[in-house]
C-alpha positions in Angstrom: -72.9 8.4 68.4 -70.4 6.1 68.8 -66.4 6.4 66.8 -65.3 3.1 65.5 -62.4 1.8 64.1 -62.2 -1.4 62.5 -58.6 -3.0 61.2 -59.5 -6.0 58.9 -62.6 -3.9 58.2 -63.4 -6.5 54.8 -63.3 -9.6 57.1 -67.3 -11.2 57.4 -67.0 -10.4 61.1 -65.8 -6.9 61.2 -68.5 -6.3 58.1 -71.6 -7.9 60.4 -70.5 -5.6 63.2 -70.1 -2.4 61.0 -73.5 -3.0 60.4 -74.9 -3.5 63.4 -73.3 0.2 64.8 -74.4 1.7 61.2 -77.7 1.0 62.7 -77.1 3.5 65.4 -75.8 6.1 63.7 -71.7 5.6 64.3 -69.1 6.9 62.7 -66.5 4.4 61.0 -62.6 4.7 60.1 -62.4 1.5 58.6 -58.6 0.0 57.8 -57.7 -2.9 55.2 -55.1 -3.6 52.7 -57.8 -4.2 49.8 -58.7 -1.0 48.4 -61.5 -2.0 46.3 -63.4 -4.2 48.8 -62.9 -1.5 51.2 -65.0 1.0 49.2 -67.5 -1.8 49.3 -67.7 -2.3 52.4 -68.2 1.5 53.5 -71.0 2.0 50.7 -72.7 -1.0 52.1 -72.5 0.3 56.4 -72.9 4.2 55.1 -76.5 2.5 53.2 -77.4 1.0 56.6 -77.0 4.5 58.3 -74.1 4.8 59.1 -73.0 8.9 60.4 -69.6 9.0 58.5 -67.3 6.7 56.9 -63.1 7.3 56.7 -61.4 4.5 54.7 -57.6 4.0 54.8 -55.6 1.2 52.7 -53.1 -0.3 55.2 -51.0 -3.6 55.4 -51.5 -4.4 59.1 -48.3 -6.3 58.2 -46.2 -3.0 57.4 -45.6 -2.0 60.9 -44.6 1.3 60.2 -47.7 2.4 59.0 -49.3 1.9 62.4 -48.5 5.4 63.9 -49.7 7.4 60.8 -53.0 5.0 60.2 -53.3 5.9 64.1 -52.7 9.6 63.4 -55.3 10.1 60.5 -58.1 8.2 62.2 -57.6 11.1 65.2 -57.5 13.5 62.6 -61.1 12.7 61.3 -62.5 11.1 64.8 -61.0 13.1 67.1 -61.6 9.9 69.7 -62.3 6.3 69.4 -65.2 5.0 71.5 -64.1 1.3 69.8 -61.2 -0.4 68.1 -62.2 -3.5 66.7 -59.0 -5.7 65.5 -60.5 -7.9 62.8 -57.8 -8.8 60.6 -55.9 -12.0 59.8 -55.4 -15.5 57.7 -56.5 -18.9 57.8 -52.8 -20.8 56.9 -52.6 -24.1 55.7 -51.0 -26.3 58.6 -49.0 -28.7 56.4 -47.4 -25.8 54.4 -46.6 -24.0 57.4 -44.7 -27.2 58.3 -42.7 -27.5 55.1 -41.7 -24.1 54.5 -40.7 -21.6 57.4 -41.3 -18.0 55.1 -44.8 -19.3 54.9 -44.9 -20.1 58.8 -43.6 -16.6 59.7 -45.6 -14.8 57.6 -48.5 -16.6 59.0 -47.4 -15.6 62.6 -47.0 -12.2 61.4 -50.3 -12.2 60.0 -52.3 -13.4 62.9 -50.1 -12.5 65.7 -47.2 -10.4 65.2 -49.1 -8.0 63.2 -52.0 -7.9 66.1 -49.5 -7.3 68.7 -47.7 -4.6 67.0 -51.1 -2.9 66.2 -52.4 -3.1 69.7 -49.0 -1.7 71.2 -49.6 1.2 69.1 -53.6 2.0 70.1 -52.9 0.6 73.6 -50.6 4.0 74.1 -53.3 6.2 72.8 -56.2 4.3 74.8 -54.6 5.1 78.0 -53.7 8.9 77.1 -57.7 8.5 76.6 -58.7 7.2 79.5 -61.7 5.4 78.1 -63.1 3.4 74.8 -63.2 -0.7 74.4 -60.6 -2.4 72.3 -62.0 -5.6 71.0 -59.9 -8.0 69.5 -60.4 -11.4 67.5 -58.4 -14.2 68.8 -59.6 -17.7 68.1 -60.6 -20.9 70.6 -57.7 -22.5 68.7 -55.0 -20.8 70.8 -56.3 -22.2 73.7 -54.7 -25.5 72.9 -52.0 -26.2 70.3 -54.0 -29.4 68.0 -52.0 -30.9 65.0 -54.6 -29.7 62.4 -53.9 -25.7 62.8 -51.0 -25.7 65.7 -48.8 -22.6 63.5 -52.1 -20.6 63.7 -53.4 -21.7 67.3 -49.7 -20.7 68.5 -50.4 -17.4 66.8 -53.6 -16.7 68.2 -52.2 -18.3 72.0 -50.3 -15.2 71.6 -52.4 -12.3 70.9 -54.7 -13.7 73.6 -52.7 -13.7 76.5 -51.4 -10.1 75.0 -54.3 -9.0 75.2 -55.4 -10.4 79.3 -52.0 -8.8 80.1 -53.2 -5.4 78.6 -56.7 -5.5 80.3 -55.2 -5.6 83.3 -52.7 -2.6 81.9 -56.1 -0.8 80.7 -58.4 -1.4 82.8 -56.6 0.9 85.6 -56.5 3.6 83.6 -60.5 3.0 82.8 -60.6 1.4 79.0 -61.7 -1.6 78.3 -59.3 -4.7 76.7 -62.4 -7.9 75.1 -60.7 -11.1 73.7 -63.1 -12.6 71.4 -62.6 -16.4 71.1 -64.9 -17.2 67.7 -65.2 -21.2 67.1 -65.7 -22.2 63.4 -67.6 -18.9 61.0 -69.2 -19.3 58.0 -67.1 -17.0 56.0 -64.7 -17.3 53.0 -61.5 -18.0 55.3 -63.1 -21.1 55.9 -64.8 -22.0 52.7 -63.7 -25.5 51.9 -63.0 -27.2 54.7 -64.7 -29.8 56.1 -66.5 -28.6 59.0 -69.0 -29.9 61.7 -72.3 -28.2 60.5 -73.7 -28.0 64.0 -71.0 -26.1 65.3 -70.4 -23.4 62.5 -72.1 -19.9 63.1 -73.2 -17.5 60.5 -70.9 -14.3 61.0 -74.3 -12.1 61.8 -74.6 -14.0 65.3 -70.7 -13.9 66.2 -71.3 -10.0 65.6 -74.5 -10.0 68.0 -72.6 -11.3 70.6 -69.4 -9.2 70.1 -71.6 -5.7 70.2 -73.5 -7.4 72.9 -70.2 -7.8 75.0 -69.1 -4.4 74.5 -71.9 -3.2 76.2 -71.6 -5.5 79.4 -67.6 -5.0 79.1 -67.0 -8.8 79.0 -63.5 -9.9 79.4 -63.4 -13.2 77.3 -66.0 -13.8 74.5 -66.0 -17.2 73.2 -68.4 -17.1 70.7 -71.2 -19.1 70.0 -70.7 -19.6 73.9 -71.1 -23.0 73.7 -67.1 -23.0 72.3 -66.1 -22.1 76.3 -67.5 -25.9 77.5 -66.2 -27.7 74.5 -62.8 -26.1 74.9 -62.5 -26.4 78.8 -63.3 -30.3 77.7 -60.2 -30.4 75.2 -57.7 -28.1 77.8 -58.9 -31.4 80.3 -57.6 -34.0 78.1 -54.7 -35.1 79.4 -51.7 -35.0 77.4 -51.2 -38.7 77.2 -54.4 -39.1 75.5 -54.3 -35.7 74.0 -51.2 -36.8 71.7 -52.7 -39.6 70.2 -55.8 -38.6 69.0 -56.4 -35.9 65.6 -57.8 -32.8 66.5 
């Protein structure tokens, strides 16, 4: 039986995975600021057969609240096989660019906020000497584009936290997974205008996350088909790569 936490618990993501561990039994201590949709969300994994389910209201913003959300998940798991990071926002780019509260509380939501978080579990994890943390980046911080270049920046950060941590981690025998998802079908990206070939339904991101645990996979782009298209835009050089909208 595996022990699970999930920050961002309500995301479509985290949800899709949640259900896939239900299946096998796990137990959950599932973190997110929306109380309501948090109930919800363990009804729906403790339905699916799930072992036990701990929910806990937190503001993954609120950094001081790390250490005790930390300290009552230990209290009910005891250990955590897996830490999933899940949360985060979509910002609007052109806001971000007009008005720099909204930028910085952007960063803070997508990277700050991650960074602070993962300082936090990474202590514990190494006490621990074992367990996976898994953590949602995005393929946009792999190169900063115009169209989402405050949130790519963001994400740039968290992932190259996170390959200096596996190395950290992986020494002491726990595992450290970026997760790279291209474009999701889920609210955060309701309304945009969006390639329908290349959008994946949350269900098949969480296959291959759950799959990757198991194989201990370093970098998970996810469909996998984002790694090509993404080494194609890092290879465009910069005199092209400035005049075109991505």
């Amino acid at each position: 039986m595996k022990k699970i936490l999930i920050v961002g618990a309500t995301s479509a993501i985290a949800t899709a995975c949640a259900r896939l561990w239900a299946a096998q039994g796990s137990e959950f201590f599932l973190v997110a600021r929306n109380g309501e949709k948090l109930e919800q969300t363990a009804a729906d994994i403790e339905a699916r057969g799930a072992c036990r389910v701990t929910c806990h209201n937190m503001d993954a913003t609120d950094y001081a609240a790390h250490p005790a959300m930390l300290e009552h998940c230990l209290a009910i798991l005891q250990q955590i096989d897996i830490a999933l990071i899940a949360h985060g926002s979509l910002p609007d780019q052109k806001s971000c660019e007009q008005d720099v509260g909204v930028a910085l509380r952007e960063f803070a939501n997508n990277g700050t906020s991650v960074i602070a978080l993962l300082t936090v579990l990474a202590n514990h994890f190494e006490e621990q000497h074992c367990g996976s943390l898994a953590v949602i980046s995005s393929v946009a911080g792999d190169r900063g584009r115009p169209s989402n270049y405050l949130y790519g920046t963001a994400k740039a950060a968290v992932s190259t936290f996170c390959e200096g941590l596996r190395a950290r981690l992986f020494k002491v025998g726990v595992h450290v997974m970026t997760i790279k998802p291209g474009f999701v079908d889920t609210p955060m990206t309701q309304g945009l205008q969006l390639p329908a070939a290349l959008v994946a339904k949350p269900e098949q991101v969480a296959r291959r996350i759950v799959k990757g645990l198991e194989c201990r996979a370093n970098t998970l782009y996810t469909p996998g088909f984002w790694a090509l298209i993404m080494l194609i835009i890092r290879l465009i050089p910069i005199g092209i790569f400035k005049r075109i909208n991505l």
